[in-house]
Steps between C-alpha positions, in 0.01 A plus 500: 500500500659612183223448313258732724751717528510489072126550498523782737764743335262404178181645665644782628550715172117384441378583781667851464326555223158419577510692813665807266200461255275508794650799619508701169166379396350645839744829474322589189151422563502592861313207562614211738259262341629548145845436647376168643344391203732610242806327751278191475471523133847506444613263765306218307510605114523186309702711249816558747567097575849540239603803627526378888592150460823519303777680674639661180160721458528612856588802335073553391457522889777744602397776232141432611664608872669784367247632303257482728682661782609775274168510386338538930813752522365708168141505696580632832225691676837709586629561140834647620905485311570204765200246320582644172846369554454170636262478208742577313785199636194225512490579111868458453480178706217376304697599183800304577276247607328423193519826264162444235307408785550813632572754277137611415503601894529859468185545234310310767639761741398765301146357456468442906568866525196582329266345655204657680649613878180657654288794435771718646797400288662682233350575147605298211676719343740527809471127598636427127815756487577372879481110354735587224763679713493235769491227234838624289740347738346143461478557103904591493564186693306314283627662212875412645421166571348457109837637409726259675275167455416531183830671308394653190124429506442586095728198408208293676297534237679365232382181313873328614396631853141387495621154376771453765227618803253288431734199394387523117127440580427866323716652280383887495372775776163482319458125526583587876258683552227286349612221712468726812148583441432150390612442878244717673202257504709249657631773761157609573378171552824417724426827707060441541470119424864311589290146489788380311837554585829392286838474529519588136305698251543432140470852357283459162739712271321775258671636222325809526296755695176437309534145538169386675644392810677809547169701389348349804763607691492870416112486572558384850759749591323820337194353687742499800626860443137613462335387803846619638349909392185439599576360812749771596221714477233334731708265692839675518660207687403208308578693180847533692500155567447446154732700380738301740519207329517621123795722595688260756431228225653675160861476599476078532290488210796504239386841376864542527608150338727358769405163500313197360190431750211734402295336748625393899304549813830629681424809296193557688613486828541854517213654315235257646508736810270756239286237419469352911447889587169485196381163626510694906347780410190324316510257794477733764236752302313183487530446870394818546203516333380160638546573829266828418242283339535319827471760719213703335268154472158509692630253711828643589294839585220351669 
């Protein structure tokens, strides 16, 4: 009985989760079947098998939960103080639950506040000044929460600092940061193509940014941030979905050196909701235009 029970209390913060993701990812498209399928995306993501099985990362799950519901709060049809608020507290919760998971939150806010509301909502101009008012109270908390965590973030970037963070595997911020885009092929391919998991990932040091593993890397994620634009464009939702995983992702990347994995798939627990939310929306335009090919065939109409 113990051991059900065990299992139980373990499922719960999952299930949580998937059923928050659900919920957000059919809040912002206003479609129930890209809520289904991007719940079902993230329910079995290959990528999230470290993040629910060991107890100490239960903490991926419960910012996942907080973001999320601050996230459905943020995207009320009703867009009144109270859901502002309780945005608001879901943010702090998800900041004390785990604090780079979730401190790109209020960008993605921001972004969600532009996005297209109907033919009869605001003009940009005004949909932009209103996003950065409403915004400002999540950016101080964040800003606050920066503060306290992280002490005197400057002295972070020191060589002794670097060393220390990432146990003595790099020794300077710029070798950092060739390391972390060294790390982005192996993210991507974690986040579209998990057909190998590991409990541990080697990270194949570069001494600098033009190394030609870290070259790669900046080609993947300016690709990234490309198709981001253009997508934001056309397809204002997947380029938000996009967007979603670059920004919820940079915090855990050690772009701030704070410790010695450059690659983990507990990392990704959070920002694979942006890439589940891409996959749903292709699935379901898909879906949709089969089932019109379907429907418009001489058969169908004869």
């Amino acid at each position: 009985d113990r051991d059900v029970t065990g299992v139980q209390t373990c499922a719960l913060p999952i299930l949580l989760a998937t059923a928050v993701v659900t919920a957000a990812a059919h809040a912002l498209s206003r479609l129930r079947q890209v809520g289904l399928l991007c719940g079902l995306l993230f329910a079995v993501h290959p990528v999230h098998v470290e993040a629910v099985v060991l107890f100490v990362n239960r903490k991926e799950s419960l910012a996942m939960i907080f973001v999320g519901l601050a996230l459905l709060a943020w995207t009320g049809r009703q867009r009144t103080i109270l859901g502002m608020a309780a945005a608001l507290v879901c943010f702090a919760l998800a900041l004390v639950s785990k604090e780079v998971a979730a401190v790109g939150l209020p960008a993605m806010l921001f972004l969600a506040d532009l996005l297209p509301v109907g033919e009869d909502g605001p003009d940009v101009r005004r949909r932009l000044r209103r996003a950065l008012l409403r915004v400002l109270p999540f950016l101080a908390a964040a800003l606050l929460a920066a503060s306290l965590w992280l002490g005197r973030i400057a002295s972070l970037f020191s060589p002794e600092a670097v060393a220390a963070a990432t146990e003595l595997r790099v020794k300077s911020y710029s070798e950092t940061l060739a390391n972390l885009a060294a790390a982005v092929p192996d993210q991507l391919r974690l986040l579209f193509v998990p057909l190998r998991l590991s409990a541990d990932y080697p990270s194949r040091l570069q001494t600098a940014p033009s190394d030609p593993g870290a070259l790669a890397g900046w080609l993947l994620l300016a690709s990234w941030l490309v198709l981001t634009l253009v997508l934001a464009r056309r397809q204002p939702l997947a380029g938000w979905a996009m967007a979603w995983t670059a920004v919820m992702y940079a915090p855990c990347s050690n772009l701030i050196p704070l410790t010695p994995f450059f690659v983990a798939e507990r990392y990704l627990y959070v920002p694979s909701f942006g890439v589940c939310l891409l996959l749903a929306l292709l699935l379901d335009r898909g879906l949709t235009a089969t089932g019109e090919k379907t429907s418009c065939s001489p058969r169908a109409t004869g």
